[in-house]
N, C-alpha and C positions, 0 to 999 in steps of 0.2 A: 309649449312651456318647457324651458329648460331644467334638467334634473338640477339640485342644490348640490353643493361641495360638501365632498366627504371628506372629513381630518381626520387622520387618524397617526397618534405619536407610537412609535416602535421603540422601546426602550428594552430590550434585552439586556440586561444586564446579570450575569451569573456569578457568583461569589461561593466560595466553596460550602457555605455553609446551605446553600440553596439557592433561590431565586432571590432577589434584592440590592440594593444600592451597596455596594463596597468591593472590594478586591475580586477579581475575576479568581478564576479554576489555578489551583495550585503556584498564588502569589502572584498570575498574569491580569493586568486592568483589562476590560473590555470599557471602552466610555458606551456614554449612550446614544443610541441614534438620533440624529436632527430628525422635527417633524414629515413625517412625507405625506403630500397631497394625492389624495387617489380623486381621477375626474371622472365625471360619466362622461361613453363617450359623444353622445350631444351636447356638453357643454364648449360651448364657444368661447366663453371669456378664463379658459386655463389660463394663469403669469408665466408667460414664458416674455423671453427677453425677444427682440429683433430678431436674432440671431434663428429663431424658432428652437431654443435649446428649453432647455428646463433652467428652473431658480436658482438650482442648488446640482448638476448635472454629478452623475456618475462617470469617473475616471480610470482606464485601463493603465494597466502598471507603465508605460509609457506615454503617458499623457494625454492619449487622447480620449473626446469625449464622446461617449454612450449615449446618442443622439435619442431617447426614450421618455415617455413621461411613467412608465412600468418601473424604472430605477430606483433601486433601496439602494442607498449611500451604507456604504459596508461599515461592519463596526471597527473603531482604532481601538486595537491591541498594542498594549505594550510588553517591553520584557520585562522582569524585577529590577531591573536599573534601568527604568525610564528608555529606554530606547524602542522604537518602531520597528513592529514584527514583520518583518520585510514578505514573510510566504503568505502564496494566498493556496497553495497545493495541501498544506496541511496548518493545523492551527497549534499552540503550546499544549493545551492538553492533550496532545495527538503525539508528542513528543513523552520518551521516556527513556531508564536509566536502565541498558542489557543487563539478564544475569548473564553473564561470561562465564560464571562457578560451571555450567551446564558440561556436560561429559560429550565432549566430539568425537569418542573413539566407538562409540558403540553400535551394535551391529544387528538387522533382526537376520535372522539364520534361518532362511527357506525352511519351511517344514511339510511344506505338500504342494501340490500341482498348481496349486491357484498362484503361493508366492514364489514358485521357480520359473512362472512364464513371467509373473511379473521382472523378477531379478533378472532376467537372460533378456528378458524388451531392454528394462537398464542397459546393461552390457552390451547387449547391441548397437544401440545407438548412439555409445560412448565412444564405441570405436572410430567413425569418420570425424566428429569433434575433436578427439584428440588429434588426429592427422591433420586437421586444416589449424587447427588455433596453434596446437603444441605450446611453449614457453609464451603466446601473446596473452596473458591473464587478461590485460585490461578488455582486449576485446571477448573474448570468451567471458567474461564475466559480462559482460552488457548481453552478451544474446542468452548467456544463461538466467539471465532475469527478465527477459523479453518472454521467455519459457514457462519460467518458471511461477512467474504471476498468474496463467491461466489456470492451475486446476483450483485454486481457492473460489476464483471469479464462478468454475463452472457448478464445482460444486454446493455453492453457496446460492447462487440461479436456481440452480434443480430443487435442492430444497425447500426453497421460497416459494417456488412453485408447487411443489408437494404438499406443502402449510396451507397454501389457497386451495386446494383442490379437494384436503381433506378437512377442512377447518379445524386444524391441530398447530401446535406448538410444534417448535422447531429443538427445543431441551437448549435454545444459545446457540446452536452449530451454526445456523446459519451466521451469524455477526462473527462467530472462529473463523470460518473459512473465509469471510469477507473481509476481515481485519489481516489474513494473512494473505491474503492478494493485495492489499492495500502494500504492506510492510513491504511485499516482493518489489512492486511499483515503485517504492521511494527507495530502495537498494537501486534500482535501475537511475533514476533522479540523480541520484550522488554520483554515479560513474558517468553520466555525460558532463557533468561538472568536471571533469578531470582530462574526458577526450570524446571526440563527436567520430562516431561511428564514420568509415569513408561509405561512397553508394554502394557497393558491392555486397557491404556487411550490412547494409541495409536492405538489400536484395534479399538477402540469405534469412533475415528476421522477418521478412513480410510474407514469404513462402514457408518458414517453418512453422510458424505463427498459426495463419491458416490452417496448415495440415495437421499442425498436435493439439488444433483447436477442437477439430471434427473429430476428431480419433479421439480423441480425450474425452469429449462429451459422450460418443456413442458408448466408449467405455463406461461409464458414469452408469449412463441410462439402463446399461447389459448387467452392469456387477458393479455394485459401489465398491464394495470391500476390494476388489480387484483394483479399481483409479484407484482409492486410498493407497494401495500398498506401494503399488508402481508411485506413485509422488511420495510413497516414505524414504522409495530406494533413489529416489531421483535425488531429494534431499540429502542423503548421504552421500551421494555423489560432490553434492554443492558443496559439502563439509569438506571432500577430502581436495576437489579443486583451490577452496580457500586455504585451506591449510601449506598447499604446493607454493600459493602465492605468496601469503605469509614467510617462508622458507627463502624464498628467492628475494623478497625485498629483505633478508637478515643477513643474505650471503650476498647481497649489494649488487645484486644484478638486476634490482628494479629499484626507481629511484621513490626514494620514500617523502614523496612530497607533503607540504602542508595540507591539511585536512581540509576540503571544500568548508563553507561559511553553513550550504545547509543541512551537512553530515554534524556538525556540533550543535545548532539546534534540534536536532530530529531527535539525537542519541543521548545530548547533553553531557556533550564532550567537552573538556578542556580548551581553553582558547586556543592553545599550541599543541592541541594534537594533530596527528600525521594519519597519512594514507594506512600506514597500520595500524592503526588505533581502529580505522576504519574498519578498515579486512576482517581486524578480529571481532567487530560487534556484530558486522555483516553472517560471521561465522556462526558465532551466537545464535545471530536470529533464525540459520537455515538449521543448524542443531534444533532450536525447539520445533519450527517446522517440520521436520525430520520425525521428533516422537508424536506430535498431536497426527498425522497421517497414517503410522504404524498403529498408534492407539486406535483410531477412528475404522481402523480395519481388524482391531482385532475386536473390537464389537462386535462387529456385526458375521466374524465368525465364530462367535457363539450364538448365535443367531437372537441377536435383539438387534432393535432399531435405536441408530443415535440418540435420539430424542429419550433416551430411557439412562442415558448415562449424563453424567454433567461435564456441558462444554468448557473447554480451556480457555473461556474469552481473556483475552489481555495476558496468554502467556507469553510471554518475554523473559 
């Protein structure tokens, strides 16, 4: 005897005010989803057409179809003037407006063994970078976000894992560090929008990758406060790379092209903003990076544990 058909309608719809029928997350529409059929799977008489596709098939951003009866028909998003949210990498609410205001000159100033090895790892590994990229910002900026997305990612891991192991709260850190691994990732997004890595440079990301991947973790796992500090000073590093850039696109030795499509939703930028418009939010965001890592280490050498201080979620 065949199992009965299960209906079930998905109707997510989120309005700022809560859950409920009307305008999605800060003035964006979500519509609501068509019914989707979930089947057992011994039922034989599923509607699918000829073709053996589904009723109503799920569609990849180039047309083709998602050959599945497991398919939820994604929800349509629009912008505040009716136009179709083209990304599926990140959603409108996911988008916001930098504080710029933030101070790029500042500095933490070694004060003992833990942050001079940290500072001199910096320095050190700054040195063959500058030698191979020197004046290529654009690519030096692609690997430097290849990079620089890993310690959010690791440290955000470790403590999620920590949370499970001890059945404790995380104090927010974990969604801080995992919101600024994210933020790193869509800096990287925007600059392949601009120029695609040749193999070589891809070479160079996929072995450095790896290796500041291990290193980075075992750090993690040996001495938080140590990763913390080392990715505060790596940040400053990123602050004083963009600012070089910024410099050279004003003294017209880089050409200040129009602002990719997804760098003006991400940041919600002007429609005719430019590649500096970019660089400088970009800067922005590795500035706050830069203080939530120095912060997150100076916790913990007073010796408390994150979770006892309140996380910078959605500092920007």
């Amino acid at each position: 005897m065949s199992s009965k058909l299960m209906y079930r309608t998905l109707r997510p719809v989120l309005s700022s005010s809560g859950l409920g029928i009307g305008p999605g997350i800060r003035g964006h529409v979500i519509s609501h989803l068509s019914t989707v059929r979930f089947f057992s799977s011994a039922d034989t008489s599923s509607p699918v057409s000829g073709n053996n596709q589904p009723e109503k098939p799920v569609q990849t951003t180039d047309g083709k179809v998602i050959s599945t009866y497991w398919g939820i028909p994604p929800a349509k998003i629009t912008k505040p003037d009716g136009s179709a949210w083209k990304w599926n990498c990140f959603q409108p609410w996911d988008s916001y407006k930098p504080d710029v205001s933030i101070d790029v000159t500042k500095h933490h100033k070694p004060s003992n063994f833990t942050d001079k090895f940290a500072y001199w790892t910096v320095q050190t590994l700054k040195i063959p970078v500058q030698l191979f990229f020197q004046r290529k910002h654009m690519c030096h900026a692609m690997l430097l976000e290849t990079v620089a997305a890993v310690p959010g990612m690791v440290g955000g891991m470790l403590l999620h894992l920590k949370s499970l192991r001890r059945f404790e709260h995380s104090g927010g850190w974990i969604k801080a560090l995992l919101e600024e691994a994210e933020n790193e990732r869509m800096h990287l997004m925007t600059f392949i929008e601009l120029s695609q890595p040749k193999w070589y440079e891809r070479a160079i990301v996929f072995t450095v990758q790896g290796v500041f991947f291990n290193a980075y973790f075992l750090a993690y796992v040996i001495s938080p406060k140590l990763a913390h500090r080392i990715t505060g000073y790596l940040e400053e590093e990123a602050v004083n790379s963009y600012t070089e850039f910024l410099k050279d696109i004003d003294a017209g030795k880089f050409e200040n092209s129009p602002a990719p499509a997804i760098a003006i939703d991400y940041w919600r930028l002007p429609k005719d903003a430019t590649l500096r418009d970019v660089v400088y939010v970009i800067r922005a965001d590795e500035a706050h990076h830069r203080d939530i890592n120095h912060y997150a280490s100076d916790i913990q050498f007073k010796g408390h544990e994150l979770k006892e201080a309140p996380a910078p979620i959605g500092y920007h």
